[in-house]
C-alpha positions in Angstrom: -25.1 -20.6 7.4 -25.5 -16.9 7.0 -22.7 -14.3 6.6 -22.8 -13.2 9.9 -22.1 -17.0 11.4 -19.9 -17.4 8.7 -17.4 -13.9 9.4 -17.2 -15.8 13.1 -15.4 -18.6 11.7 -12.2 -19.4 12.2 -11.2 -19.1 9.2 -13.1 -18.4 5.9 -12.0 -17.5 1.9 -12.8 -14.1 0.8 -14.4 -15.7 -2.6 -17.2 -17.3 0.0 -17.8 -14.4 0.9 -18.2 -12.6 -2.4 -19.7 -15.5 -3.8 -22.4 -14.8 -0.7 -22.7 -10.9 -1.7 -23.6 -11.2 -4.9 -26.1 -14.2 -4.1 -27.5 -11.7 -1.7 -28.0 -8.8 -3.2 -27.0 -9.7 -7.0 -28.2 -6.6 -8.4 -26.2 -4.2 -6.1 -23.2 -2.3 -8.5 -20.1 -4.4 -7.6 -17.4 -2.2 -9.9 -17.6 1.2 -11.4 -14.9 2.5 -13.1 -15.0 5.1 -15.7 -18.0 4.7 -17.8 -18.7 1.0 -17.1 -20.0 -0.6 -14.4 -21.2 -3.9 -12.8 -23.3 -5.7 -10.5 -22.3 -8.0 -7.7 -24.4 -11.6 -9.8 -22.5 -9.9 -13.3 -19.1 -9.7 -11.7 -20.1 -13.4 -10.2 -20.3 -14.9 -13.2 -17.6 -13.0 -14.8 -15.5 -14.6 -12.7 -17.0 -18.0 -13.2 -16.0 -17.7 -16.3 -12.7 -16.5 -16.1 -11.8 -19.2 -13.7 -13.7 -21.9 -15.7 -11.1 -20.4 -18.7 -7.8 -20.9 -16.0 -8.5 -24.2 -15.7 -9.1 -25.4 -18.9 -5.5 -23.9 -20.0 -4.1 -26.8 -17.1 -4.2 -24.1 -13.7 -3.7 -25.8 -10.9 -4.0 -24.9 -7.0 -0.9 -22.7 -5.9 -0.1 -21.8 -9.6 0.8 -18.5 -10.2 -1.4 -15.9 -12.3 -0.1 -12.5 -12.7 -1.9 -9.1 -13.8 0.0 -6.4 -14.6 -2.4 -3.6 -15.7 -4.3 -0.7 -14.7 -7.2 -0.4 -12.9 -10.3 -2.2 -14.6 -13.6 -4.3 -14.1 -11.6 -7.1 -15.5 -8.5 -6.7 -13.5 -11.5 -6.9 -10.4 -12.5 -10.5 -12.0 -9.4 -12.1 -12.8 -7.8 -11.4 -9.3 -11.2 -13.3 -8.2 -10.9 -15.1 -10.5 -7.9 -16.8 -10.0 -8.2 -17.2 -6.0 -11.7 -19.3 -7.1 -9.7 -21.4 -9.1 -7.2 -22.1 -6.4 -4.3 -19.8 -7.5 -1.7 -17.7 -6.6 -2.4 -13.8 -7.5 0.9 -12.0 -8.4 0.2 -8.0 -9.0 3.0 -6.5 -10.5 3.7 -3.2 -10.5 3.6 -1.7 -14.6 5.9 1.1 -12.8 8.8 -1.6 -12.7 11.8 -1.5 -15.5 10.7 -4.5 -18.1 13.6 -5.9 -17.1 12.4 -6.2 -13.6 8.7 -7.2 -14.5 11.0 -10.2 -16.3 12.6 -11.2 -13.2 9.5 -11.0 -11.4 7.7 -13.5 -13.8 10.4 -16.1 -13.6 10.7 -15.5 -10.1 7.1 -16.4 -9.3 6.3 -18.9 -12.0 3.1 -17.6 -13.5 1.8 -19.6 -16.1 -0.4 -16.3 -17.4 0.5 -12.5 -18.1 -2.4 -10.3 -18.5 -1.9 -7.2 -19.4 -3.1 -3.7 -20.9 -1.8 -1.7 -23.8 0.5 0.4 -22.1 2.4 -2.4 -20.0 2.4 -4.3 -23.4 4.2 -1.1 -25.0 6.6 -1.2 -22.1 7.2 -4.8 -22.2 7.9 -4.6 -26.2 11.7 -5.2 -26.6 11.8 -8.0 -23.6 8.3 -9.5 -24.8 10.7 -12.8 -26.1 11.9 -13.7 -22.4 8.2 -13.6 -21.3 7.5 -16.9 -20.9 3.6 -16.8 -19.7 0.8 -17.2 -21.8 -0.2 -13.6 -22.7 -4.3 -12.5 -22.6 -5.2 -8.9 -23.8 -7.2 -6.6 -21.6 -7.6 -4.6 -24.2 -7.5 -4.1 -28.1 -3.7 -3.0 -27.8 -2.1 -5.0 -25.6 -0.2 -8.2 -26.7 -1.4 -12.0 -26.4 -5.1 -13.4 -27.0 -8.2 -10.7 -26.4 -9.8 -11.5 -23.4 -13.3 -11.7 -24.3 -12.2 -14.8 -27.3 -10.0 -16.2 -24.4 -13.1 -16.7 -21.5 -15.2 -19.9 -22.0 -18.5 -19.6 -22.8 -21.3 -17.8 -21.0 -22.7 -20.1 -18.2 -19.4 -21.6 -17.7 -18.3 -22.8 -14.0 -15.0 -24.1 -12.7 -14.7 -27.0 -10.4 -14.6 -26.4 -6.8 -11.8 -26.2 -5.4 -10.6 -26.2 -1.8 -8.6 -23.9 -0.2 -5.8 -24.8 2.8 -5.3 -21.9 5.1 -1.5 -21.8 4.6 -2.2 -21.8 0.8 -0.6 -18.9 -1.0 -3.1 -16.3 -1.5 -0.8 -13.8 -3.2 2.5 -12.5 -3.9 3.3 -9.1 -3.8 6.4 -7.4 -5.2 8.5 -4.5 -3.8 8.1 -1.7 -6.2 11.6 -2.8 -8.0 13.4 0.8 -6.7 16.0 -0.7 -4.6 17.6 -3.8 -6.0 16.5 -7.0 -7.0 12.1 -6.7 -6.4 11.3 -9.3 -3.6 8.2 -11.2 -3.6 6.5 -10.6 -0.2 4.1 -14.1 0.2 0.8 -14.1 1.8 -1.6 -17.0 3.0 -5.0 -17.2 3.0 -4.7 -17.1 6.4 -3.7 -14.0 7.1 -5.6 -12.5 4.2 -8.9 -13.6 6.1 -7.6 -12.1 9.1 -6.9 -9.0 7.5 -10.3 -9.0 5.7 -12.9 -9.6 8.5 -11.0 -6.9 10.6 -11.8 -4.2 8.3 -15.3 -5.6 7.4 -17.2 -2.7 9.8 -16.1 -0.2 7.6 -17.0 -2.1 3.9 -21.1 -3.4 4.7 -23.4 -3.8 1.3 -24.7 -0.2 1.8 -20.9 1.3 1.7 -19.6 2.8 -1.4 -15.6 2.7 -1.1 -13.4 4.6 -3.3 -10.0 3.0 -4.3 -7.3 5.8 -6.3 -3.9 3.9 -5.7 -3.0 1.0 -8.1 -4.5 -2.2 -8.1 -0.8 -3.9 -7.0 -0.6 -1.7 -4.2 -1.3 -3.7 -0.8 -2.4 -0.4 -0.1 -5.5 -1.3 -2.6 -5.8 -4.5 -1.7 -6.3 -4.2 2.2 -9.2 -1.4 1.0 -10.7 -3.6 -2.0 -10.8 -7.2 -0.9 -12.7 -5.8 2.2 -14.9 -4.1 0.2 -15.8 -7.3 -2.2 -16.1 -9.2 0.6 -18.8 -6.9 2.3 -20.6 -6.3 -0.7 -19.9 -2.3 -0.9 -19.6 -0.7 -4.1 -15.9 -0.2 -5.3 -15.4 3.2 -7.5 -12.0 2.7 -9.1 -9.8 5.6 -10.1 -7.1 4.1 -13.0 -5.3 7.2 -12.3 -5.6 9.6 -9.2 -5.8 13.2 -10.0 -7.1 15.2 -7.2 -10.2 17.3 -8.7 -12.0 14.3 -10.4 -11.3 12.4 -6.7 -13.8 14.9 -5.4 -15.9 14.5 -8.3 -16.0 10.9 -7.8 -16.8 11.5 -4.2 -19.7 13.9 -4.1 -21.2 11.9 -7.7 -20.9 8.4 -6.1 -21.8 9.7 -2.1 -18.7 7.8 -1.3 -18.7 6.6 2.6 -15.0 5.4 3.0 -11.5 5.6 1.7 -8.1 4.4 1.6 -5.8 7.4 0.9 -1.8 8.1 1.1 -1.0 11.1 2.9 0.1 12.9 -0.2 -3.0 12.3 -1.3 -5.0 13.7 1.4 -2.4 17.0 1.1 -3.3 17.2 -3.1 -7.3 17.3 -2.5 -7.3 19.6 0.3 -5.2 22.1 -2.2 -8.0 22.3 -4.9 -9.3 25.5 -4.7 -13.1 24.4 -4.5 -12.4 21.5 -1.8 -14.6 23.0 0.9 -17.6 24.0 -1.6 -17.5 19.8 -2.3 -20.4 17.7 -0.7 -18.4 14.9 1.3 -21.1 14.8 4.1 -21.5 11.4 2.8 -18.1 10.1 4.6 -18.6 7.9 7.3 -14.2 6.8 7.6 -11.4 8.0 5.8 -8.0 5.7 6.1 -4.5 6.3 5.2 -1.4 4.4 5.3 2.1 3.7 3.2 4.0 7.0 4.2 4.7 9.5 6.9 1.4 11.4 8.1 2.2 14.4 10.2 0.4 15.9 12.7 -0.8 18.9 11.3 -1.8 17.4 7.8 -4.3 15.3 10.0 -5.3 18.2 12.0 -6.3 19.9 8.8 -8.3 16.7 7.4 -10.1 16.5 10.5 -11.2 20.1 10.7 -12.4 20.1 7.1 -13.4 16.4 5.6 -16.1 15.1 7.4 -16.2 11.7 9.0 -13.4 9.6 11.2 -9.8 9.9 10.2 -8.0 6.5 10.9 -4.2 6.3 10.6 -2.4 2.6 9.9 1.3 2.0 10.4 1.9 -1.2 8.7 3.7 -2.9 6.4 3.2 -5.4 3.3 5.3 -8.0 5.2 3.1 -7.6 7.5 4.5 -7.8 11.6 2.3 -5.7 13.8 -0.4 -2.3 12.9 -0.2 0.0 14.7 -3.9 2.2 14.3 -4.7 6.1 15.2 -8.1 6.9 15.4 -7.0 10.4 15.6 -10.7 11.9 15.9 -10.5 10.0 19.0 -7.2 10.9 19.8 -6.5 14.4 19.1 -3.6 14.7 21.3 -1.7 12.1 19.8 -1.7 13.3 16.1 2.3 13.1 16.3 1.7 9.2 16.7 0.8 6.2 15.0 -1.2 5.1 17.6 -0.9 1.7 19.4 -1.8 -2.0 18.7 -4.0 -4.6 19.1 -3.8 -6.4 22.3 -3.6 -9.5 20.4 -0.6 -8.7 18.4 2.8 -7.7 20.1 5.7 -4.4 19.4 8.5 -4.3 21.2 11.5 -2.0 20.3 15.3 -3.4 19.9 18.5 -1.8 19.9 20.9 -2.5 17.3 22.6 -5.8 19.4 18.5 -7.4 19.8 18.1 -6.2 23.2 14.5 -5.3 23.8 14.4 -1.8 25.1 12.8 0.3 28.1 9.4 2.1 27.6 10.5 5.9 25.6 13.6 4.6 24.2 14.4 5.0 20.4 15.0 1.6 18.6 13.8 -0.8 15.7 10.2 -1.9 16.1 9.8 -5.2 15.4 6.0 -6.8 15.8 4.5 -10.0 15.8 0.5 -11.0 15.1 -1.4 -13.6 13.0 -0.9 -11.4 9.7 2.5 -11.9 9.2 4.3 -12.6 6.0 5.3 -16.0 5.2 8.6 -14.8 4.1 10.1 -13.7 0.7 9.1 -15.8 -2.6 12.6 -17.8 -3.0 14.9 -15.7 -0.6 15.1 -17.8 2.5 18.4 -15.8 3.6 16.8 -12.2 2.5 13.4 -13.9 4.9 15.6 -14.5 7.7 17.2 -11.0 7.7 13.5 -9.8 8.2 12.9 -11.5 11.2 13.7 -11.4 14.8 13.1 -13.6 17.6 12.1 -13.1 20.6 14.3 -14.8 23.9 11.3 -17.0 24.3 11.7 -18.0 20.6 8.8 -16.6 19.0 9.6 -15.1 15.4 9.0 -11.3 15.0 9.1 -9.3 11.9 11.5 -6.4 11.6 10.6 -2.7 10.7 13.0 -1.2 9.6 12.0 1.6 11.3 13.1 3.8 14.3 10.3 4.4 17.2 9.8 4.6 20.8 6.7 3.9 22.7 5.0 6.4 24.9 3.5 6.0 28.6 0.4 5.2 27.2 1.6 2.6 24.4 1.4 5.3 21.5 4.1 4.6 19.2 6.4 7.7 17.5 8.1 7.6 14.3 11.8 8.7 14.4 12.7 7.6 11.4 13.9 5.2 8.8 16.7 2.9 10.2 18.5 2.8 6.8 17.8 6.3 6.4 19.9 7.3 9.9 22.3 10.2 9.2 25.6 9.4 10.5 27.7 12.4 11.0 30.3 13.0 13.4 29.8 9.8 14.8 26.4 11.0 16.2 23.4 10.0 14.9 21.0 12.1 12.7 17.5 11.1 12.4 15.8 13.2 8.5 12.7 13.3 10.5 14.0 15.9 13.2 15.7 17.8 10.4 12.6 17.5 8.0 9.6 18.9 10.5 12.3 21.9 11.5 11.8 22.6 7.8 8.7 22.3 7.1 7.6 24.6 10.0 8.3 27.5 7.5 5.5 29.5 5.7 7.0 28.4 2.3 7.8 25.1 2.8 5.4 22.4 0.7 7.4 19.3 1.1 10.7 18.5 1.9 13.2 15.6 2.5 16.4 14.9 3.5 19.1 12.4 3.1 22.7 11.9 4.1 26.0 12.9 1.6 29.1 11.8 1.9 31.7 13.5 3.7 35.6 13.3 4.1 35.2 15.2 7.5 32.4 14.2 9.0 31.4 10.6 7.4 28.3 12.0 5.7 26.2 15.4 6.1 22.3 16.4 5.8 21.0 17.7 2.5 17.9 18.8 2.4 15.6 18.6 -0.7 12.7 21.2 -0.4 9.3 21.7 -2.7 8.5 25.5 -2.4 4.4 26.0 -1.9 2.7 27.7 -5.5 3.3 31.2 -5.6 6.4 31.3 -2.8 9.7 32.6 -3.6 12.5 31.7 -0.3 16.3 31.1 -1.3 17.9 28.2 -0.1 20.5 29.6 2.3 17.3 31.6 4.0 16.0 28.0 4.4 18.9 26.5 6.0 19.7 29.0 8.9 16.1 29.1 9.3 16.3 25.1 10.2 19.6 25.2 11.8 18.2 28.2 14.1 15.8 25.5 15.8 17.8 22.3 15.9 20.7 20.4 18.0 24.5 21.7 17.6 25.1 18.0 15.6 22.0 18.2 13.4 22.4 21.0 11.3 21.6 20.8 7.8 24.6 21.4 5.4 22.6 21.9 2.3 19.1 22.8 0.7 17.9 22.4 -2.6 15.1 23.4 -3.5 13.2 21.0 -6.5 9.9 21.2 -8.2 8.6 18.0 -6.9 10.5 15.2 -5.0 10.2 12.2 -6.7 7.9 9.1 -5.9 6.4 5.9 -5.5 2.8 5.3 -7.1 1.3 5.1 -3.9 3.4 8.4 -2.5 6.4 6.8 -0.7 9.5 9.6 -1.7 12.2 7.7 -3.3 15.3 8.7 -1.6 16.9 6.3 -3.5 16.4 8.7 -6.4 17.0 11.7 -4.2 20.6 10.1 -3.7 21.3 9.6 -6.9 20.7 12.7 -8.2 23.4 13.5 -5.4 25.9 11.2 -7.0 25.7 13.2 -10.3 
């Protein structure tokens, strides 16, 4: 069977498919990152090995191995790695409290903790209540150095065979809002996931991936890429001048970016005397993309620019080809005719066509549910009066005329005032239409007259001076008698996530001081 017959399937494994690649075209770079690299048969064997070595220490199918590192050829192989040997992949996020990384290694079981020297630092003073074996990924980090810890050269696991509704991986919340929840995917819906985004990750494509390896924002860019035998440039740690180094060196032909991202590299002063004419699709996803952040990407970054709304749990995407589309950049696009979005009101009704409610969406890559929070699973889901289960958003949409989909806003971010209802969104894009505004976002404080009130945090641009007061009269001037914003302050940076989500969490609590 070729690869071609073999994509058709039903369903497939992604390590078939690498395993295919690299006996393909074995001398094609699989990995670069930094100063090392390696080829597709290398990285094959690499992760022979390192599987070989999981099953000697007693891994079996639907165990649990976690890595919790940065960015590295060896973080590449063990993720492989462990899928060949028939286990469960846990990423964790080295961004999480030590505490929380705890929780998250008793909640999912895992029988092995790699790690690097600065998660080992962090994990120092609860090192005793980790309860995995420990492997080194490098000469500081705590537990056995890989290299003494992989079997010999040569080595090859057994075969092992994989159920579709095996657990592929689990992937934590980031650990910034309450106890981190394990968000479990099958094999299933990873395959799905995969072949859909193989036309833009073929053996001649060279991808570049700049968020962290934990980030399903990575992973729905990188296990593509493996499986289509492209050449993955890895960036440990994003910084916006050596992206476009990396670009123009490595003639990169698609990326996964988050919108902050996109705004960072179009701010460095040489961006437009860069040679991306290489690009053949950029992506972005995770956060809010406005309109005229895409326009800009489109005028000046060559190739398509493809939006996905989407989340880890999975439900329904929603995708913007918006060089296709440019009269819709103030969408998300629409979805896939064999997936389904409809939009509820706060009782489960299923709402008209242009009304404002929760989207909730249903397709084959859906979630199996939260690791061990059967009650926190159901609260995710909605079904449908015909009984079919639905995952919820969160978020606050309505659907256009011709099935484009517009963000309103968070659902738990609503603005409550007055007892009329306040979406940030409205508030933030009246802001950011002045000259000085960079970034901005805005949450709801509590209020003994009103229930709670808008406050708007605002990131000046470099080299602007604007006072806050000038700010809010200049928003309040363009919005609705019961949206006005009671507050600006303006911050250096607003604070967030590692793959660019703002943490309004963090917003409020610097409120509450």
């Amino acid at each position: 069977m070729d690869i071609a017959e073999y994509v058709a399937l039903q369903f497939g494994t992604l390590d078939d498919l690498f395993r295919m690649r690299a006996s393909d075209r074995p001398a094609r770079t699989a990995v670069i990152c930094e100063d090392r690299q390696i080829s597709y048969g290398d990285l094959d064997a690499l992760v022979d090995r390192a599987a070989a070595s999981l099953q000697r220490d007693g891994v079996e199918p639907s165990d649990v191995v976690s890595i919790c590192a940065s960015s590295s050829v060896e973080y590449v192989a063990l993720f492989l790695a462990s899928l060949r040997a028939g286990a469960t992949v846990a990423p964790l996020p080295p961004s999480a409290t030590p505490e929380q990384l705890v929780v998250m290694l008793n909640d999912c079981g895992a029988t092995h903790l790699f790690s690097d020297g600065d998660v080992s630092s962090h994990l120092a003073l609860v090192s005793s209540a980790i309860e995995a074996r420990r492997i080194a990924l490098d000469g500081d980090a705590e537990g056995l150095p890989f290299a003494r810890w992989l079997t010999p050269e040569g080595s090859t696991p057994t075969a092992t065979v994989i159920d579709p509704d095996q657990t592929f991986n689990v992937i934590y919340s980031s650990g910034t809002t309450g106890t981190p929840k394990g968000i479990v995917h099958s094999h299933r819906m990873r395959w799905t996931q995969i072949v859909g985004f193989l036309p833009a990750y073929g053996p001649d494509s060279v991808a570049i991936i700049s968020t962290p390896l934990y980030s399903n924002t990575s992973l729905v860019s990188l296990l593509p890429a493996l499986a289509g035998g492209t050449t993955c440039v890895l960036m440990p740690k994003f910084d916006a001048r050596g992206y476009l180094e990396l670009c123009e060196r490595h003639r990169v032909t698609v990326a996964m970016l988050v919108p902050v991202q996109y705004r960072r590299i179009l701010e460095v002063p040489a961006f437009d005397d860069v040679d991306l004419s290489s690009f053949q699709v950029k992506f972005s996803t995770s956060a809010p993309f406005s309109a005229e952040l895409k326009r800009e990407v489109l005028s000046r970054w060559p190739g398509g620019l493809v939006e996905i709304y989407a989340m880890t749990e999975g439900g329904v995407a929603c995708v913007l080809r918006a060089h296709e589309h440019p009269d819709k950049l103030h969408t998300v696009g629409t979805w896939d005719g064999s997936a389904d979005l409809k939009v509820i009101d706060d009782e489960g009704q299923i709402l008209a066509p242009g009304q404002a409610g929760e989207i909730v969406g249903r397709s084959v890559t859906m979630m199996d549910g939260y690791l061990n929070q059967p009650g926190t699973s159901r609260e995710a889901e909605w079904w449908s009066p015909d009984g079919l289960r639905y995952i919820r958003t969160g978020d606050i949409a309505s659907v256009d005329e011709d099935g484009f989909v517009t963000l309103v806003g968070r659902k738990k971010d609503m603005i409550i005032s007055g007892g009329f209802n306040i979406y940030p969104i409205d508030l933030e894009s009246a802001l950011s239409e002045h000259a000085a505004v960079e970034e901005v976002a805005v949450i709801g404080k509590p209020s003994d007259q009103w229930g709670e009130t808008p406050v708007a945090f605002v990131v000046l641009k470099a080299g602007d001076d604007v006072d806050a007061e000038t700010l809010r009269n200049f928003a309040n001037d363009s919005l609705g008698k019961y949206q006005r914003v009671s507050e600006v302050r303006i911050v250096n940076s607003l604070p967030r996530s590692a793959i660019g989500k703002v943490l309004k969490r963090e917003l409020r609590d610097l409120l509450a001081q």
